[in-house]
N, C-alpha and C positions, 0 to 999 in steps of 0.2 A: 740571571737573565733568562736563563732557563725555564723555570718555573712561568717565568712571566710568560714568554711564547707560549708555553703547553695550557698554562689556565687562560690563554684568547683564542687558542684554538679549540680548546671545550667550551669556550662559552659560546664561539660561534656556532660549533657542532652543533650545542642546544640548540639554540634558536632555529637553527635547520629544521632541526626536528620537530621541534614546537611547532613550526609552520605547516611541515608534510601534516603532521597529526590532524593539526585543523584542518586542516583541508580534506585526507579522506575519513574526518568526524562529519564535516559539511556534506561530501559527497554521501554518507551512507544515510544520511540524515533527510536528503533529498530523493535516496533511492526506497528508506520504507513510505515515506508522503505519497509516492508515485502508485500504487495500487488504490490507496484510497481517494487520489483523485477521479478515479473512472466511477466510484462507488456513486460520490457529489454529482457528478455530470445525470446519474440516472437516478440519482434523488430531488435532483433538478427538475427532470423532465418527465420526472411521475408528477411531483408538483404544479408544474404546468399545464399538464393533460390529467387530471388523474380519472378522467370518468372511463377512456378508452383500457388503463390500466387494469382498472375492475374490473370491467368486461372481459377483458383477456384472460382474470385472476379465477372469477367465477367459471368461466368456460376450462380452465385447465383443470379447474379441481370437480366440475362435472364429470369430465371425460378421465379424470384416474379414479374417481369414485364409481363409473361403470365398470372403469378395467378390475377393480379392486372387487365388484359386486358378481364379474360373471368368471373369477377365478376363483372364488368364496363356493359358487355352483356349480363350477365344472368338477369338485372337489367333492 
């Protein structure tokens, strides 16, 4: 009768564990998604807008290709 008790206490053991697993499988599974949701949101809203994006795009790389042109000549 022995054996009987100790193989239903392992097989509950299992299932415990089986369950915790899932679970932080689920949680870590939610936590790498969560960086690349902020990614969609601004792939989103370049998509919506994209003419001010470019403008913003072209004017940054203006202004590091002067930074880049008057550290070229102070050299």
């Amino acid at each position: 009768m022995s054996d009987l008790t100790t193989r239903q206490q392992l097989l509950e053991s299992a299932d415990r564990h089986e369950h915790e697993l899932e679970r932080a499988l689920l949680d870590l599974k939610h936590a790498a998604q969560r960086p690349f949701e902020a990614v969609t949101g601004v792939r989103n809203n370049v998509a919506q807008h994209p003419v001010p994006w470019l403008i913003g795009f072209v004017l940054i790389g203006v202004w590091l290709g002067r930074a880049f042109r008057t550290r070229e000549a102070d050299q």
